[in-house]
N, CA, C, O and CB atoms as a CASP TS submission, in Angstrom:
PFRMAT TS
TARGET T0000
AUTHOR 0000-0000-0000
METHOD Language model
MODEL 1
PARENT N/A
ATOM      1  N   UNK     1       0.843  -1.186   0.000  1.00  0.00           N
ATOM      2  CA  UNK     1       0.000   0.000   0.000  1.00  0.00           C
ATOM      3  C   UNK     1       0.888   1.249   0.000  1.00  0.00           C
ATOM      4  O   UNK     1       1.854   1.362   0.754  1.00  0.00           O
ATOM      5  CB  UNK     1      -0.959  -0.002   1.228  1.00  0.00           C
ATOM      6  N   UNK     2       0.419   2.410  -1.102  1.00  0.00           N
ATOM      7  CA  UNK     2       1.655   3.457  -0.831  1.00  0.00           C
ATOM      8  C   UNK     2       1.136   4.308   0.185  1.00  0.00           C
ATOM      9  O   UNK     2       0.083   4.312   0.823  1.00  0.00           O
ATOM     10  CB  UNK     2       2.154   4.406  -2.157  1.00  0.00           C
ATOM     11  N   UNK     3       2.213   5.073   0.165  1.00  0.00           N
ATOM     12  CA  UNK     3       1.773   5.990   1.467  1.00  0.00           C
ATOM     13  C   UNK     3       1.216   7.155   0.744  1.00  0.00           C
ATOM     14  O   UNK     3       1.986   7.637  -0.087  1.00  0.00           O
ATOM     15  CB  UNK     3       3.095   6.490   2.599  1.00  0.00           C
ATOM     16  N   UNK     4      -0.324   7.909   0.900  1.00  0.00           N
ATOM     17  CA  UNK     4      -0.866   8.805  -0.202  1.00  0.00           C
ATOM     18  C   UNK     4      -0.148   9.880  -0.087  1.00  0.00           C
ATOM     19  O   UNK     4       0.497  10.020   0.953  1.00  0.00           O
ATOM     20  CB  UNK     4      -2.313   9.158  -0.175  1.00  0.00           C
ATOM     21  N   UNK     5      -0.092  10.751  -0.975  1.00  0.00           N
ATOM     22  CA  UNK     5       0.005  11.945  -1.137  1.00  0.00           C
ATOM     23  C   UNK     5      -0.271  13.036  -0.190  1.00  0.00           C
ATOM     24  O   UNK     5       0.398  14.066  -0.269  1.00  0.00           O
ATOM     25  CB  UNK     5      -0.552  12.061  -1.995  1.00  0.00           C
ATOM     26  N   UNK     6      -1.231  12.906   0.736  1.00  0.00           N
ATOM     27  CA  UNK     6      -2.230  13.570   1.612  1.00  0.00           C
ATOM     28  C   UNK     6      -1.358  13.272   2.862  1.00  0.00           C
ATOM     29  O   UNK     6      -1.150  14.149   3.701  1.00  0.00           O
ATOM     30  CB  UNK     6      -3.904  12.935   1.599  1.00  0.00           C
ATOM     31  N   UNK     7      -0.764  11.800   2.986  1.00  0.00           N
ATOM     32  CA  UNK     7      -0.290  11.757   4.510  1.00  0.00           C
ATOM     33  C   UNK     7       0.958  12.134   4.665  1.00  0.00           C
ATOM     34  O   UNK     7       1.447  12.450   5.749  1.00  0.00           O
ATOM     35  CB  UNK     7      -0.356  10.464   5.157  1.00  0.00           C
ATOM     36  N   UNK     8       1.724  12.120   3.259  1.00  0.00           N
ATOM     37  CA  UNK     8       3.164  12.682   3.290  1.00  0.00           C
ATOM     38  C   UNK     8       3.209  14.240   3.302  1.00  0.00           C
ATOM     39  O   UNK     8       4.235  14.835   3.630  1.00  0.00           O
ATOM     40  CB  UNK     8       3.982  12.168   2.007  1.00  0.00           C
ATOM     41  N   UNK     9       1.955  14.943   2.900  1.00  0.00           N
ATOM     42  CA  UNK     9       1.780  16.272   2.871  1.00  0.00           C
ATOM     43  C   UNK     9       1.310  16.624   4.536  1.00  0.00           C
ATOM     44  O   UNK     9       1.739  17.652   5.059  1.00  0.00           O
ATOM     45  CB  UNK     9       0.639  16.659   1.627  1.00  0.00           C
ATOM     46  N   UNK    10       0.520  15.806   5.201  1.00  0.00           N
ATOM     47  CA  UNK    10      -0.071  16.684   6.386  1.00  0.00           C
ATOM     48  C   UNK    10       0.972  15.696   7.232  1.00  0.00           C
ATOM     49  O   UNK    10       0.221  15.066   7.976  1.00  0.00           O
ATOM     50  CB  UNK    10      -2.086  16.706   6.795  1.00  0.00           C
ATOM     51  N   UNK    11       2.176  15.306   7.451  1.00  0.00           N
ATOM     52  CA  UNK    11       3.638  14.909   8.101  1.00  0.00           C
ATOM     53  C   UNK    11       4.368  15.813   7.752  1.00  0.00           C
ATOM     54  O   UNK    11       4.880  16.479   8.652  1.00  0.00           O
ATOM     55  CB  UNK    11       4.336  13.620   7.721  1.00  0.00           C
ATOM     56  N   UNK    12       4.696  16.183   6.236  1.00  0.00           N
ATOM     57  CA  UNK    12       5.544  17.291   6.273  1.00  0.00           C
ATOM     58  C   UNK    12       5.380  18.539   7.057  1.00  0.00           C
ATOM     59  O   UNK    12       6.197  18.985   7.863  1.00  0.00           O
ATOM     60  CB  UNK    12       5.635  17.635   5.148  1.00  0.00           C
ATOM     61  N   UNK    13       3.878  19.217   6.630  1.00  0.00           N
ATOM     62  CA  UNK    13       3.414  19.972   7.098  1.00  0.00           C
ATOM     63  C   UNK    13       3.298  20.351   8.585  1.00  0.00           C
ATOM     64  O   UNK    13       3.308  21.474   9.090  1.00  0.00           O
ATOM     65  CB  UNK    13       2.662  19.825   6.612  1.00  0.00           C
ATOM     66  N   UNK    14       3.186  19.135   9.166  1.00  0.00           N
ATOM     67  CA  UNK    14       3.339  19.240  10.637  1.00  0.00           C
ATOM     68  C   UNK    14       4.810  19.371  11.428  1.00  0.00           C
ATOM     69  O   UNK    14       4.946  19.754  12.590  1.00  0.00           O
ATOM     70  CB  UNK    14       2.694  18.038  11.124  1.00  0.00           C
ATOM     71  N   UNK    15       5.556  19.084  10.789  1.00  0.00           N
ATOM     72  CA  UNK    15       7.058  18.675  10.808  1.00  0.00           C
ATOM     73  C   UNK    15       7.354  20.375  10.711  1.00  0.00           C
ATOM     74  O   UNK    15       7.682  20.917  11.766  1.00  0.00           O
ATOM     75  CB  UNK    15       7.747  17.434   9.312  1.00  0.00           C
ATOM     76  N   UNK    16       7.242  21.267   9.415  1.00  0.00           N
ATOM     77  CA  UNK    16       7.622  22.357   9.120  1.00  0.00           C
ATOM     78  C   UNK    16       6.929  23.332   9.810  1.00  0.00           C
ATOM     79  O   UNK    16       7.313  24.470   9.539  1.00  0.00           O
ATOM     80  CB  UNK    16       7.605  22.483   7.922  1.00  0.00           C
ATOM     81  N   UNK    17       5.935  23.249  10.701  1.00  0.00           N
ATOM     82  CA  UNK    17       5.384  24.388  11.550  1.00  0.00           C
ATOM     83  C   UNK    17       6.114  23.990  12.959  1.00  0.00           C
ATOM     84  O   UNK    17       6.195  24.953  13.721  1.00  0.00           O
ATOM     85  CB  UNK    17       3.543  24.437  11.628  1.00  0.00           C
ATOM     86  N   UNK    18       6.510  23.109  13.322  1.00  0.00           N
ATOM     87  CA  UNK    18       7.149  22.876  14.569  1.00  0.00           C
ATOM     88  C   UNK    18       8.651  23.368  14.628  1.00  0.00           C
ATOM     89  O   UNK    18       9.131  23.994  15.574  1.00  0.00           O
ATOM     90  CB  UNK    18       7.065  21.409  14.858  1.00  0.00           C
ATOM     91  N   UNK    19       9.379  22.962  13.382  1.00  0.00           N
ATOM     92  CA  UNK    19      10.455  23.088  12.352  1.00  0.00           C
ATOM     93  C   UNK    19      10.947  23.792  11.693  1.00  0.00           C
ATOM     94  O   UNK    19      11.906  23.419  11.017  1.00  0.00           O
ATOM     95  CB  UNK    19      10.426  22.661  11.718  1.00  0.00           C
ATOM     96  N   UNK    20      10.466  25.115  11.635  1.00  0.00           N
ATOM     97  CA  UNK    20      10.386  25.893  10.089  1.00  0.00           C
ATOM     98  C   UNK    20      11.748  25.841   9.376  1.00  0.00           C
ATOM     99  O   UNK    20      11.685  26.507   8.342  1.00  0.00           O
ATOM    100  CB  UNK    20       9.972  27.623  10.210  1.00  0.00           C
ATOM    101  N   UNK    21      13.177  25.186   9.597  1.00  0.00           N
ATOM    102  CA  UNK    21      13.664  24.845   8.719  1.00  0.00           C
ATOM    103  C   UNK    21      13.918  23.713   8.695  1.00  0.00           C
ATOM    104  O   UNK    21      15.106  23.436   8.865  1.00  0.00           O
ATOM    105  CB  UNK    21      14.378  25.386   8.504  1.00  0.00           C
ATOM    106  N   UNK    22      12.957  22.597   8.482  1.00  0.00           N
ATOM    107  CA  UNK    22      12.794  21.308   8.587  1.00  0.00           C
ATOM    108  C   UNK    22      12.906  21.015   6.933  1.00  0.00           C
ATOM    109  O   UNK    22      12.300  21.593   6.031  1.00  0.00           O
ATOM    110  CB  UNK    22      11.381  20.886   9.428  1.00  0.00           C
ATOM    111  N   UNK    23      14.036  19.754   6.827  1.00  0.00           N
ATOM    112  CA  UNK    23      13.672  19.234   5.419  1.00  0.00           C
ATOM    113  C   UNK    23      13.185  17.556   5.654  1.00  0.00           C
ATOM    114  O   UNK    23      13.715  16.648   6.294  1.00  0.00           O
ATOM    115  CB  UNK    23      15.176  19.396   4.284  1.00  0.00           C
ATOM    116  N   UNK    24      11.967  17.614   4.849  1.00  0.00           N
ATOM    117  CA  UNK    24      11.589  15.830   4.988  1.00  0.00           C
ATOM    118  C   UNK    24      11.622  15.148   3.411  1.00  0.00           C
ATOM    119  O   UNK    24      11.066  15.453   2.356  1.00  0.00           O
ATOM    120  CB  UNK    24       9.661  15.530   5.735  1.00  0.00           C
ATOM    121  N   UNK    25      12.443  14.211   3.763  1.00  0.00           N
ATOM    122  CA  UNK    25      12.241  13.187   2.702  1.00  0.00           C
ATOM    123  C   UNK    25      11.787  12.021   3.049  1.00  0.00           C
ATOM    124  O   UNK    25      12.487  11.453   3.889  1.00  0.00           O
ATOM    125  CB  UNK    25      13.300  12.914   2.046  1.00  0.00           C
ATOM    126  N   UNK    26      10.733  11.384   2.650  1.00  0.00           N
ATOM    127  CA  UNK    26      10.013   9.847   2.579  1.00  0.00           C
ATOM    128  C   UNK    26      10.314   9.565   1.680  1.00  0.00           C
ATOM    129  O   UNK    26      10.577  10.323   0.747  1.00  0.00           O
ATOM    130  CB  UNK    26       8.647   9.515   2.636  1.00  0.00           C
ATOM    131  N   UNK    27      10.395   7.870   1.683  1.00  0.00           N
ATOM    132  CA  UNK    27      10.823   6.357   1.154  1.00  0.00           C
ATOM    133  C   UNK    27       9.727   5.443   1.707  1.00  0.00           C
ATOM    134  O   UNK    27       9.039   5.726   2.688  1.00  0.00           O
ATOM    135  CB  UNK    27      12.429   5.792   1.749  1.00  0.00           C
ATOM    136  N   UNK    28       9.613   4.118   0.856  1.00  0.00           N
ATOM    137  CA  UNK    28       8.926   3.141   1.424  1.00  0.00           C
ATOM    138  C   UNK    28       7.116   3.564   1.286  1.00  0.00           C
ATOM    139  O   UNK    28       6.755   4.584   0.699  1.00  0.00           O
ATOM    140  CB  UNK    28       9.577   3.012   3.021  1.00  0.00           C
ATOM    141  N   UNK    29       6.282   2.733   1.837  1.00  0.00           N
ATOM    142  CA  UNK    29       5.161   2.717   1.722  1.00  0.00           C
ATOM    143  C   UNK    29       4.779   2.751   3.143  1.00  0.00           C
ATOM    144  O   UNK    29       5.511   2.749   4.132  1.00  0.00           O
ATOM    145  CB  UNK    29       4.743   1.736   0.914  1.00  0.00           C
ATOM    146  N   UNK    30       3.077   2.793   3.034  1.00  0.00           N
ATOM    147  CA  UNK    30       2.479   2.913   4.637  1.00  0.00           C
ATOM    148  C   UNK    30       3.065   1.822   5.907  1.00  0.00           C
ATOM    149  O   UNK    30       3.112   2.024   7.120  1.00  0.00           O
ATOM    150  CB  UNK    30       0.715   2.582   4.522  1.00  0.00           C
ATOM    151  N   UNK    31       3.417   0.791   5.232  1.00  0.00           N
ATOM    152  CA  UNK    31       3.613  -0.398   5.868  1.00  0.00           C
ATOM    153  C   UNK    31       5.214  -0.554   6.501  1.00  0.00           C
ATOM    154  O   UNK    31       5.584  -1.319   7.392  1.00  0.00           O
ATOM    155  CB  UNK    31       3.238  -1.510   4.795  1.00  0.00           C
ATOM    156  N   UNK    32       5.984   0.389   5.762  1.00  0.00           N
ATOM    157  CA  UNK    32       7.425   0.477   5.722  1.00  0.00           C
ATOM    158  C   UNK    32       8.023   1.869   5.585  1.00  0.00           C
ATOM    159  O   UNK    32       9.237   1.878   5.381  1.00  0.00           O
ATOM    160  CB  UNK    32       7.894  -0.327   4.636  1.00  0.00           C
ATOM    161  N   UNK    33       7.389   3.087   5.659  1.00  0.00           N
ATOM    162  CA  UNK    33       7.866   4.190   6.055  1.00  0.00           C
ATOM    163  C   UNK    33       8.919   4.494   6.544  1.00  0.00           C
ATOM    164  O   UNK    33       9.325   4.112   7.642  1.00  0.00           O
ATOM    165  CB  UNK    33       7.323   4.545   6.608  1.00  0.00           C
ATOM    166  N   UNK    34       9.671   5.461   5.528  1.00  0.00           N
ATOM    167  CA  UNK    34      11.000   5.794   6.294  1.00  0.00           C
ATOM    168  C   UNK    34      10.823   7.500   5.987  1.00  0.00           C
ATOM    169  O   UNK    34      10.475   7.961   4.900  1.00  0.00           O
ATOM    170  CB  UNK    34      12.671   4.902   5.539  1.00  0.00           C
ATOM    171  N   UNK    35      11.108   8.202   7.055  1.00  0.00           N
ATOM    172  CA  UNK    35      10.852   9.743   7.219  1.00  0.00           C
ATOM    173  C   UNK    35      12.540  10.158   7.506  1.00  0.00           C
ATOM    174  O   UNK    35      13.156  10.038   8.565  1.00  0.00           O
ATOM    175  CB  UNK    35       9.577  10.189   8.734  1.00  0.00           C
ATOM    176  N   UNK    36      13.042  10.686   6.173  1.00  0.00           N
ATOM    177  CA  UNK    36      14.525  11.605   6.808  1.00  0.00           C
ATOM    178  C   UNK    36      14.136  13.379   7.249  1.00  0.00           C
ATOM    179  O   UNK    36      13.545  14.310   6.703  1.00  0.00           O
ATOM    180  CB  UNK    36      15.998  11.694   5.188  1.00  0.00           C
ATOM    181  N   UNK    37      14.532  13.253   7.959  1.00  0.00           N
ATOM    182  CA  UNK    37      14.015  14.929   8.774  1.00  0.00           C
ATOM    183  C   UNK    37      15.470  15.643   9.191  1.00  0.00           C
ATOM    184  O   UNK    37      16.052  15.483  10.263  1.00  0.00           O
ATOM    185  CB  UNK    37      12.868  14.679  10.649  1.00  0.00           C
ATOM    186  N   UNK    38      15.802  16.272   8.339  1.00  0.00           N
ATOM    187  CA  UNK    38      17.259  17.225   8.670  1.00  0.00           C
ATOM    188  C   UNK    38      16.704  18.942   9.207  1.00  0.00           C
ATOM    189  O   UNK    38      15.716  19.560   8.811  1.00  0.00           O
ATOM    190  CB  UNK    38      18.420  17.401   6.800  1.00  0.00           C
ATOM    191  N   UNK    39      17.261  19.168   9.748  1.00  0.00           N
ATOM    192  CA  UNK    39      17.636  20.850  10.536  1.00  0.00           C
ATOM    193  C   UNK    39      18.640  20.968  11.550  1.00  0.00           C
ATOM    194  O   UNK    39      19.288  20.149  12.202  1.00  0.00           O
ATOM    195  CB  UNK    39      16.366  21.502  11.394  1.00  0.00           C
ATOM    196  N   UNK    40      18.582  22.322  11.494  1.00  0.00           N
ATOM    197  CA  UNK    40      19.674  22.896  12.449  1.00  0.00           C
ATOM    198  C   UNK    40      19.185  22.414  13.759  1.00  0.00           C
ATOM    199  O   UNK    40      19.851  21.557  14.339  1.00  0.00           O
ATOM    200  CB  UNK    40      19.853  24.590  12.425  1.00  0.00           C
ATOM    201  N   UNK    41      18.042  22.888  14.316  1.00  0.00           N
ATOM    202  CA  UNK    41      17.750  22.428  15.870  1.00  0.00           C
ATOM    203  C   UNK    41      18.257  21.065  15.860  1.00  0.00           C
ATOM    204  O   UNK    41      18.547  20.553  16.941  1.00  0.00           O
ATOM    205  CB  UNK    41      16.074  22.447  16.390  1.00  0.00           C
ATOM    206  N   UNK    42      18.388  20.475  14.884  1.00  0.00           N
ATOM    207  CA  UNK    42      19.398  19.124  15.840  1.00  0.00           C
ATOM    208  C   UNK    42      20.701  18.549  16.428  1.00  0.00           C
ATOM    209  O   UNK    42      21.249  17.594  16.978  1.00  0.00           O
ATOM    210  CB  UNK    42      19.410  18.288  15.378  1.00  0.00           C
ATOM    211  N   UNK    43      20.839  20.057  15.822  1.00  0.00           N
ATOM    212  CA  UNK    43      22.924  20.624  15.854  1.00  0.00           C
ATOM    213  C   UNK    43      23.728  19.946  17.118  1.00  0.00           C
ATOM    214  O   UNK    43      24.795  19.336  17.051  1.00  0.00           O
ATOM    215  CB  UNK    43      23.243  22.831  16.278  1.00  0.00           C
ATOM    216  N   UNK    44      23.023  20.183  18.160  1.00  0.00           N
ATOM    217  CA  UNK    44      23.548  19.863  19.547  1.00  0.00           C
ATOM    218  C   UNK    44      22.543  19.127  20.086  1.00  0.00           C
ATOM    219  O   UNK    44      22.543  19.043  21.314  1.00  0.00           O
ATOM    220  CB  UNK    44      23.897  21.057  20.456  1.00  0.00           C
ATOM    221  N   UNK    45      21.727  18.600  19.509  1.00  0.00           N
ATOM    222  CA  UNK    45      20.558  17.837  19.841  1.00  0.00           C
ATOM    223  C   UNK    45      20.818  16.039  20.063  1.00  0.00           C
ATOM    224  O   UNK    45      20.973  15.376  19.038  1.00  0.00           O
ATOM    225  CB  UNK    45      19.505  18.174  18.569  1.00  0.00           C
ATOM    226  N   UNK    46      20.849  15.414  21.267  1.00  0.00           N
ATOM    227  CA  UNK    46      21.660  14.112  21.190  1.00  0.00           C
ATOM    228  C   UNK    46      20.642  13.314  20.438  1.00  0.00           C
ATOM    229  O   UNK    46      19.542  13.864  20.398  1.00  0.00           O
ATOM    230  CB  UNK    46      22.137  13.403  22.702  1.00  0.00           C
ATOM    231  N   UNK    47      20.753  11.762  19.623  1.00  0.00           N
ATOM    232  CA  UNK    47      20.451  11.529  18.458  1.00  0.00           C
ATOM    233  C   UNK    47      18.876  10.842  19.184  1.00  0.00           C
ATOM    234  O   UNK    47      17.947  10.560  18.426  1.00  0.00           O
ATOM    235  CB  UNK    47      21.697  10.570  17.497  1.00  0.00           C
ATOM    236  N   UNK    48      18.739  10.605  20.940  1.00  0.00           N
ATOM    237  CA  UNK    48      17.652  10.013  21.016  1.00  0.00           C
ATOM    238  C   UNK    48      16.829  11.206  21.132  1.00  0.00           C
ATOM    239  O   UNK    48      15.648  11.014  20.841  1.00  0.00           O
ATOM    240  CB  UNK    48      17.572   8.994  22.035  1.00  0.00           C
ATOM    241  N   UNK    49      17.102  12.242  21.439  1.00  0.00           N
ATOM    242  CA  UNK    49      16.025  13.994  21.697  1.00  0.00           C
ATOM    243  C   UNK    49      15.826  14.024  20.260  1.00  0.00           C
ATOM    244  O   UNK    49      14.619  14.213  20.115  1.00  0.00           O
ATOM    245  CB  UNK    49      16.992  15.906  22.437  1.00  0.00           C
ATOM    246  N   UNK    50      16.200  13.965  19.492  1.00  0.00           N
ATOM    247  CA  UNK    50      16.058  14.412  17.879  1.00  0.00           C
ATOM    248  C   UNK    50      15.077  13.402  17.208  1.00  0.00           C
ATOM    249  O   UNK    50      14.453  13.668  16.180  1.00  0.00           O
ATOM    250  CB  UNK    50      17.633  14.346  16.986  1.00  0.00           C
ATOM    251  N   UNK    51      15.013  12.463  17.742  1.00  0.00           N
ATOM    252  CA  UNK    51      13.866  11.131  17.450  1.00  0.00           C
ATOM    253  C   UNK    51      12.428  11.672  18.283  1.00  0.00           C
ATOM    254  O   UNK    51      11.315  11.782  17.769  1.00  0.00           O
ATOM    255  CB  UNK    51      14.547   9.282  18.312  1.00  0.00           C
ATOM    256  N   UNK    52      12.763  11.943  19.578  1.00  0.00           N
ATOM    257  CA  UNK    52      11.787  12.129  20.521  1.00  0.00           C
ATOM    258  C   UNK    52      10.661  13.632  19.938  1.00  0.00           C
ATOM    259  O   UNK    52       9.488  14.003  19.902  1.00  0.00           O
ATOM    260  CB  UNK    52      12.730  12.372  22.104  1.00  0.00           C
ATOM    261  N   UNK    53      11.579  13.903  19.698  1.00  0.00           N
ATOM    262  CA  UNK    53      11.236  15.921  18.934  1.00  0.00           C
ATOM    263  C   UNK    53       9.784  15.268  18.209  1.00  0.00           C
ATOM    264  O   UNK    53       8.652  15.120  18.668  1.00  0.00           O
ATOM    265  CB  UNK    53      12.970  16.920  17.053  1.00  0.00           C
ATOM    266  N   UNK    54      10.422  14.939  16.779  1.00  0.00           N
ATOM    267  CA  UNK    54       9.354  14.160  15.319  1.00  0.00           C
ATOM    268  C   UNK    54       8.648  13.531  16.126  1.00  0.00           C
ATOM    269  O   UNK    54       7.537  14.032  16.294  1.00  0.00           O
ATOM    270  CB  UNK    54      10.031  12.956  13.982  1.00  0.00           C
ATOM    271  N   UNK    55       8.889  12.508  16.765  1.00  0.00           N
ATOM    272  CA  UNK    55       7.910  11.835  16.949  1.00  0.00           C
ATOM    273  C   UNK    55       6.818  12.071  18.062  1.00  0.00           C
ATOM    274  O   UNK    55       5.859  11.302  18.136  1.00  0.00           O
ATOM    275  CB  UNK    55       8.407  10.808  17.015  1.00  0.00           C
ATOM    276  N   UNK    56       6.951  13.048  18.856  1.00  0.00           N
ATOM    277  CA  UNK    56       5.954  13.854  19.610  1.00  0.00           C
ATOM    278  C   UNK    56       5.008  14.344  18.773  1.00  0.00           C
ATOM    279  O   UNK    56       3.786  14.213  18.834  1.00  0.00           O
ATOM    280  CB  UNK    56       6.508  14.948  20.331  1.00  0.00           C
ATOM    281  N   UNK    57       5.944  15.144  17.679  1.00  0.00           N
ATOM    282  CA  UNK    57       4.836  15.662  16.656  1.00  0.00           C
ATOM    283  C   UNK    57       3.552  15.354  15.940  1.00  0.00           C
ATOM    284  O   UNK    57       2.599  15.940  15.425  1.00  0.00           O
ATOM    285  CB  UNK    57       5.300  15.820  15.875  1.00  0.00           C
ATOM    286  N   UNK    58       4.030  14.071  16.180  1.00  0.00           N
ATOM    287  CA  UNK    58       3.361  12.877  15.293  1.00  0.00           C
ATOM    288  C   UNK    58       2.284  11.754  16.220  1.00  0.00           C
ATOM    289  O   UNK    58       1.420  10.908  15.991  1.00  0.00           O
ATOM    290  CB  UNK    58       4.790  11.887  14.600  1.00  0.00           C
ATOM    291  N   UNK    59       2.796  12.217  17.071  1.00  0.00           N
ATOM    292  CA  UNK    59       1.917  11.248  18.295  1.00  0.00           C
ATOM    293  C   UNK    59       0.317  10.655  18.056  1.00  0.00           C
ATOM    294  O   UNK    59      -0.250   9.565  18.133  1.00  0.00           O
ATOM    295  CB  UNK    59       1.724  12.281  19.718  1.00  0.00           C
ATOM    296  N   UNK    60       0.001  11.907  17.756  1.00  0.00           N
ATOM    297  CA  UNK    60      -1.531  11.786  17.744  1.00  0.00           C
ATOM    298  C   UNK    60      -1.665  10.957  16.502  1.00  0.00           C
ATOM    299  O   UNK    60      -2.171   9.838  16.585  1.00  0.00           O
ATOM    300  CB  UNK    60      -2.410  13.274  17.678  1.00  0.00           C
ATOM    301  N   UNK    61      -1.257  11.420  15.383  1.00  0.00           N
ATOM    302  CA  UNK    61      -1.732  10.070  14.428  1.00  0.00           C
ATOM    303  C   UNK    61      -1.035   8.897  14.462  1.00  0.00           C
ATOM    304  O   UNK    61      -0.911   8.254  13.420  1.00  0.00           O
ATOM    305  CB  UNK    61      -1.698  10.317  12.994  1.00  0.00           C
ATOM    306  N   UNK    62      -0.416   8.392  15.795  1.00  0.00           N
ATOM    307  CA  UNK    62      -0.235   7.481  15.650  1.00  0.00           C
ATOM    308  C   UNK    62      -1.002   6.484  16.602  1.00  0.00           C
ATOM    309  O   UNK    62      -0.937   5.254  16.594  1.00  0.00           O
ATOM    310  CB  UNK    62       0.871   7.538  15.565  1.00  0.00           C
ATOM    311  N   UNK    63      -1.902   7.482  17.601  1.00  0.00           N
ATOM    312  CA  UNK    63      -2.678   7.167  18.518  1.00  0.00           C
ATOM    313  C   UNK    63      -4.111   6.806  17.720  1.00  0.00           C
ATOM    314  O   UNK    63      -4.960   5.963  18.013  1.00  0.00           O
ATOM    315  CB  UNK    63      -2.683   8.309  19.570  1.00  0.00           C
ATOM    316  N   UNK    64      -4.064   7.751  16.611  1.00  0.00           N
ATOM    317  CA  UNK    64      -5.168   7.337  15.794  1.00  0.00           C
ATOM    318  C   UNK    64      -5.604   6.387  15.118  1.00  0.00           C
ATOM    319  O   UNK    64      -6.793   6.237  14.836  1.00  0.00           O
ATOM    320  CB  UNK    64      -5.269   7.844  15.190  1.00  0.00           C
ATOM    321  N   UNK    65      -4.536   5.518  14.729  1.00  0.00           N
ATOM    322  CA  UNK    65      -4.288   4.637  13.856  1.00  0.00           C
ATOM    323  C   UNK    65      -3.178   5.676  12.563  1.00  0.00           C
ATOM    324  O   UNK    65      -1.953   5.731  12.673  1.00  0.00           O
ATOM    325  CB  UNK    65      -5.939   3.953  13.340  1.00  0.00           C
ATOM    326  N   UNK    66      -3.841   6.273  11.619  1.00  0.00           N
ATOM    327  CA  UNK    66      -3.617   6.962  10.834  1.00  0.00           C
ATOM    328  C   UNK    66      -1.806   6.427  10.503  1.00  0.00           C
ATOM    329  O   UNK    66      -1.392   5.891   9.475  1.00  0.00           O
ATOM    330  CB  UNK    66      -4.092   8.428  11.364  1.00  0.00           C
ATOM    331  N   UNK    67      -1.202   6.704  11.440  1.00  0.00           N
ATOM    332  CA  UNK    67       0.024   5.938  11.403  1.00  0.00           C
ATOM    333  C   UNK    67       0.724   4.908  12.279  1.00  0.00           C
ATOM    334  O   UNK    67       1.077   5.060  13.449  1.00  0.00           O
ATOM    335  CB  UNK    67       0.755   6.700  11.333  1.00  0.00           C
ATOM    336  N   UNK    68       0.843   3.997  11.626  1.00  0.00           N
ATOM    337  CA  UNK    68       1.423   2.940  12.412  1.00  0.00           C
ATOM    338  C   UNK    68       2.829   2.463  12.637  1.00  0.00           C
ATOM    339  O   UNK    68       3.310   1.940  13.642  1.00  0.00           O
ATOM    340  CB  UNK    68       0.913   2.030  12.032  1.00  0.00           C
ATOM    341  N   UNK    69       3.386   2.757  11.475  1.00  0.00           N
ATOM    342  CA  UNK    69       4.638   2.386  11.571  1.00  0.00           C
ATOM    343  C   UNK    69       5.733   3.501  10.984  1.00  0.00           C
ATOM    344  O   UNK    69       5.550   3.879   9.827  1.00  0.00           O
ATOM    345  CB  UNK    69       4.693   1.084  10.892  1.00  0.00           C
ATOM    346  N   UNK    70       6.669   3.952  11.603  1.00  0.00           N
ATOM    347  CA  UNK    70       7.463   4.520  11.083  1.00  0.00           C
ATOM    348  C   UNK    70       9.070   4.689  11.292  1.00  0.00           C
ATOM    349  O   UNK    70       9.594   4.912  12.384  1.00  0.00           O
ATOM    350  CB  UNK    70       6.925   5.335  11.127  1.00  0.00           C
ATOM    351  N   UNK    71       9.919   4.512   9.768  1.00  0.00           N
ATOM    352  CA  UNK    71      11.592   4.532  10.375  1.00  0.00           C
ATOM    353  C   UNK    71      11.972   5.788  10.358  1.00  0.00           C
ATOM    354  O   UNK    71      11.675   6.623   9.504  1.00  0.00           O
ATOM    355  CB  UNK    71      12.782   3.714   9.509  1.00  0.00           C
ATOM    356  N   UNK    72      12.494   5.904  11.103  1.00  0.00           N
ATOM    357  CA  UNK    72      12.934   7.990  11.458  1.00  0.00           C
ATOM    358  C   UNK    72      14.546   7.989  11.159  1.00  0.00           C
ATOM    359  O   UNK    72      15.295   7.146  11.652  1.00  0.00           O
ATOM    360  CB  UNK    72      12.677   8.765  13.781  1.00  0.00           C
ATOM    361  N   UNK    73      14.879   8.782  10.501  1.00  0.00           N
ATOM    362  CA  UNK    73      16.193   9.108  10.335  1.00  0.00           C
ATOM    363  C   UNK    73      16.648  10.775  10.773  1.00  0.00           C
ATOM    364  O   UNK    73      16.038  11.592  10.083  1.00  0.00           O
ATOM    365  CB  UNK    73      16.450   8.772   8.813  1.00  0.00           C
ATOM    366  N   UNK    74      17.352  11.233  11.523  1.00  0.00           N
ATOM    367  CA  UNK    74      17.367  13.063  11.422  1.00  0.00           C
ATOM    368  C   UNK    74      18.875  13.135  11.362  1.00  0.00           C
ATOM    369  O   UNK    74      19.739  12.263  11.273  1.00  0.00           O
ATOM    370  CB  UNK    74      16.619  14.151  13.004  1.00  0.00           C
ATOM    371  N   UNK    75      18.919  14.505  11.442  1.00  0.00           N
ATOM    372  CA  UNK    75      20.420  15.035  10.670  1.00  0.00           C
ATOM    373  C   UNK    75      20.278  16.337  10.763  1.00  0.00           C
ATOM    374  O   UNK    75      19.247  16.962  10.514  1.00  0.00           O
ATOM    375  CB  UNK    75      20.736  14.650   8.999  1.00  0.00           C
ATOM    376  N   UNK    76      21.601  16.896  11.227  1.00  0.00           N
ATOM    377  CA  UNK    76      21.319  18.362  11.781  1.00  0.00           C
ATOM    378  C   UNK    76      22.505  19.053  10.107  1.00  0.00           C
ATOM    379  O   UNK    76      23.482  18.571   9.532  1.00  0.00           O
ATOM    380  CB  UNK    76      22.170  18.713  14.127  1.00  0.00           C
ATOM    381  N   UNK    77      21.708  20.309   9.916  1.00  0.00           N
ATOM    382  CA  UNK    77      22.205  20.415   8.465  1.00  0.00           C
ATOM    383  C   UNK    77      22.992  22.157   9.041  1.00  0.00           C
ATOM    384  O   UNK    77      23.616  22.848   8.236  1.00  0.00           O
ATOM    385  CB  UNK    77      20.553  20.366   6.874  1.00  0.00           C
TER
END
């Protein structure tokens, strides 16, 4: 199943208002999701706070179902 258009847009989107110089790249499908998320706030950010950050963001749709699975990659640019 791919991951639509709609969910990679309202992830980015959520990512870049928390983020505003957030870059996201997705790979993989709903089932196998991989989210790369680079910015500066992760400069001095240790690599498990920089996981914890995104994925707070994201909490709720994952409480929802909406998302279930996801591989997180970040990188401070």
């Amino acid at each position: 199943m791919q991951v639509s258009h709609k969910m990679k847009e309202l992830i980015n989107n959520i990512i870049i208002e928390n983020v505003p110089d957030a870059k996201c790249i997705f790979d993989g499908d709903l089932c196998n999701l991989k989210l790369i998320v680079s910015s500066k706030l992760f400069k001095d950010m240790p690599l498990l706070e920089q996981h914890k950050t995104v994925m707070k963001l994201l909490e709720s749709h994952f409480k929802s179902g909406e998302l279930h699975a996801l591989s997180l990659e970040t990188k401070s640019t």
